[in-house]
C-alpha positions in Angstrom: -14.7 40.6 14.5 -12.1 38.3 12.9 -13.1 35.0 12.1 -11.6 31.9 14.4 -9.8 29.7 12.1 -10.7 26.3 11.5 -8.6 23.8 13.7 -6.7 21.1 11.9 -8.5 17.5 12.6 -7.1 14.4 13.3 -8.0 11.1 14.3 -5.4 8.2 16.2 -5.7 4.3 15.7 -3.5 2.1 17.5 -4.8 -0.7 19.5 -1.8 0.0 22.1 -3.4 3.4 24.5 0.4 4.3 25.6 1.2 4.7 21.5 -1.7 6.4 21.3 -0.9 8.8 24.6 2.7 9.2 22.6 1.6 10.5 19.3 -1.6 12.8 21.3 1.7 14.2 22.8 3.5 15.0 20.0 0.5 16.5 18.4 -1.1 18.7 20.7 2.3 20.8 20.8 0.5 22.3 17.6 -2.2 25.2 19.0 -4.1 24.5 15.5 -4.3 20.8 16.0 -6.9 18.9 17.1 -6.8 15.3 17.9 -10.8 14.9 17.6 -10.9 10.8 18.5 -8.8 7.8 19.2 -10.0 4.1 17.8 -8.3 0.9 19.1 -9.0 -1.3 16.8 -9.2 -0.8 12.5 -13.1 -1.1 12.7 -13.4 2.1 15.1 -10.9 3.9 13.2 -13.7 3.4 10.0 -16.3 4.2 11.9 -14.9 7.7 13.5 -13.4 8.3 10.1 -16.7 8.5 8.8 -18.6 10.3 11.8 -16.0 13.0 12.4 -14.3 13.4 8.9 -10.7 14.3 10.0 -8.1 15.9 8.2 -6.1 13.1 8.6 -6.2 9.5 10.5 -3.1 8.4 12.1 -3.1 4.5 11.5 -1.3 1.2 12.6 -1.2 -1.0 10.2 -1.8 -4.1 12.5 -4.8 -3.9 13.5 -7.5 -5.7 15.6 -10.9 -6.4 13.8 -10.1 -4.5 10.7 -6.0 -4.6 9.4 -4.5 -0.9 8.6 -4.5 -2.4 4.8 -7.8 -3.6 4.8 -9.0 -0.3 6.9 -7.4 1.9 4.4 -9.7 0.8 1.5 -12.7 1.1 3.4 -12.1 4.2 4.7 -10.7 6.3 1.6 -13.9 4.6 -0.2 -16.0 6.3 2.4 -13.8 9.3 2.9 -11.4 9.8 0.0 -11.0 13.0 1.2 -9.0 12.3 4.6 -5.2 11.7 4.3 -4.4 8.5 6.0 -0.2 7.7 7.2 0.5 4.7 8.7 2.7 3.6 11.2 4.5 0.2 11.7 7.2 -1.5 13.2 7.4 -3.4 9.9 10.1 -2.8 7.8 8.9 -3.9 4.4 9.0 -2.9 1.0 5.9 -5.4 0.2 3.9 -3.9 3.0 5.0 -0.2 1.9 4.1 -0.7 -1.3 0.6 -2.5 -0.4 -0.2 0.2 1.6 0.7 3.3 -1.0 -1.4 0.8 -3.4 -4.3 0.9 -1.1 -4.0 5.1 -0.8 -2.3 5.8 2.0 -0.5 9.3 1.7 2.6 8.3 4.3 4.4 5.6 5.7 6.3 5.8 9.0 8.0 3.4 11.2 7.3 4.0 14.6 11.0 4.3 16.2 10.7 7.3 13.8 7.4 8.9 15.8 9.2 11.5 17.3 11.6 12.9 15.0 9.2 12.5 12.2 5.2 12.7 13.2 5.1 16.1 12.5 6.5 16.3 9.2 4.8 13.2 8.0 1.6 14.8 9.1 2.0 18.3 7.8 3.3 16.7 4.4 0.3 14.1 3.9 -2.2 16.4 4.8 -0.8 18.8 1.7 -1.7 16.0 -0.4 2.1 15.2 -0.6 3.7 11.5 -0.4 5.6 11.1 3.0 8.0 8.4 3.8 11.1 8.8 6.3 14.8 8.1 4.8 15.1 5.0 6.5 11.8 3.6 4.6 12.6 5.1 1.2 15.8 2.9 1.8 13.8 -0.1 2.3 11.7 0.4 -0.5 15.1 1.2 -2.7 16.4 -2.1 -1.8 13.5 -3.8 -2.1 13.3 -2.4 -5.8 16.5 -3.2 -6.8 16.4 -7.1 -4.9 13.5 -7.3 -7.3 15.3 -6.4 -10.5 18.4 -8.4 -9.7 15.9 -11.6 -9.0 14.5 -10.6 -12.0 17.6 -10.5 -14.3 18.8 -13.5 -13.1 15.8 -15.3 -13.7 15.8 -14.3 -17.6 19.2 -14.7 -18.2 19.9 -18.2 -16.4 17.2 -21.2 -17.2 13.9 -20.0 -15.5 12.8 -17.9 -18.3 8.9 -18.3 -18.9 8.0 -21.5 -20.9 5.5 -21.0 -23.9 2.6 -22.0 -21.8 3.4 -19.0 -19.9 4.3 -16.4 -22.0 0.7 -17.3 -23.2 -0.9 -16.6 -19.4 0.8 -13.7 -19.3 -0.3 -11.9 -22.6 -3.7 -12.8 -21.9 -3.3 -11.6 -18.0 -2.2 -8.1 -19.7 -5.1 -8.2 -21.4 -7.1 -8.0 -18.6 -8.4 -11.5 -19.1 -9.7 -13.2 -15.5 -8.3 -16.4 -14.3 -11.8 -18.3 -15.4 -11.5 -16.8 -18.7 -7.8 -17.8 -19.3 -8.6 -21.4 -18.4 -11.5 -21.7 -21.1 -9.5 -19.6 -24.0 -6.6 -22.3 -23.2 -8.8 -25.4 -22.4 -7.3 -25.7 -18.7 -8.8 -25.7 -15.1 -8.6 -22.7 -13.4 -6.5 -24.0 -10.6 -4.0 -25.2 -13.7 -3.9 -21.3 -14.6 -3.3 -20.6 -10.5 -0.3 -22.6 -10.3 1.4 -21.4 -13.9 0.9 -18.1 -12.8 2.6 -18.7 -9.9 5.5 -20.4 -11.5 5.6 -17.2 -13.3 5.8 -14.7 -10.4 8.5 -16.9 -8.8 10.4 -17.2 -12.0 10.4 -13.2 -12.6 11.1 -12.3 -8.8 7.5 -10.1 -8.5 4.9 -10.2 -5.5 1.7 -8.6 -7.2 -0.4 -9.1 -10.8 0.2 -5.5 -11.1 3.9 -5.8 -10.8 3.7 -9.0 -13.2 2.2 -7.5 -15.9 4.3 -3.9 -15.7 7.5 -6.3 -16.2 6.1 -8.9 -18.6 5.4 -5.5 -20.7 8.7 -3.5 -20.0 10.4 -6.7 -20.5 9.0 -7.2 -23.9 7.9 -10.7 -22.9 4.4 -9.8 -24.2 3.0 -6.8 -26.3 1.5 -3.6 -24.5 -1.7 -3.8 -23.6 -2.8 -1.7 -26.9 -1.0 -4.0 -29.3 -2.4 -7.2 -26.8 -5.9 -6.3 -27.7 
């Protein structure tokens, strides 16, 4: 007697029930797919996450109760093994690359649902990276807005004072913002505000993003020199 195969899983969270309706729609035209539950609000989503263990959860990333970012961390911390894509009507490169920060697999605007659900789903659940065209442009331009901020910045007058080149070694050595402020005999709001200053100067929205520029720059040593 052959075996049945094992139906494909999925779980839908969008706090709007006609989104929902849409996507169940787009899915269920697949025999071995099975949308197994449907949260409204991010909460829910982590809760069925974690009770029915889908292949993949289908996610907004705004949110009621618990935001798609926010939801994203709980649930790959609970479940690392389900593939999450979000949806959005955001187009944002900060928010795209928040969410691929936080482990989402894909990234899909929502006027893009029907020509590119299926793809995005098939793709994520393969453990592959999915985002449509028109958000790999927005992440493009976002990079490249970043880098021309950025050049600007260290080729006009904002370049980082001493002060701040000093922050920023120690912030690539991992140092906390408490632990700054005693090595350099200043508050820890004092070390909130240069860092800051610094972010602003540079054109970068995350420490992460800091400290990889500070270091490709060669505005402080590696972290293996720094320590």
């Amino acid at each position: 007697m052959r075996r049945r195969k094992q139906q494909f899983r999925i779980v839908i969270a969008d706090d709007h029930e006609l989104v929902r309706r849409g996507i169940r729609s787009i899915l269920t035209a697949h025999r071995s797919w099975q949308v197994v539950g449907e949260a409204s609000d991010g909460a829910q989503a982590a809760r069925l996450t974690e009770n029915l263990r889908p292949h993949v959860l289908i996610m907004d990333v705004t949110m009621p109760k618990l935001d798609g970012l926010e939801a994203t961390r709980k649930i790959l911390n609970d479940c690392p093994e389900t593939k999450i894509l979000i949806l959005t009507m955001h187009e944002s490169d900060q928010m795209v690359r928040r969410i691929l920060e936080a482990g989402a697999r894909g990234y899909i605007l929502k006027s893009d649902l029907a020509e590119q659900l299926v793809r995005a789903v098939r793709e994520v659940s393969q453990g592959k990276l999915f985002l449509t065209p028109k958000v790999s442009d927005i992440v493009l331009r976002g990079f490249l807005d970043v880098e021309k901020r950025s050049r600007a910045a260290l080729d006009g007058e904002a370049k980082p004072t001493a002060r701040e080149r000093e922050i920023l070694r120690l912030l690539v050595m991992g140092k906390t913002n408490k632990e700054i402020g005693s090595l350099l005999g200043i508050t820890v709001r004092t070390v909130e505000t240069h860092r800051a200053k610094i972010m602003l100067k540079l054109g970068v929205h995350s420490i992460a993003e800091l400290i990889h520029f500070a270091m490709d720059r060669g505005l402080v040593p590696s972290r293996s020199s720094a320590t």
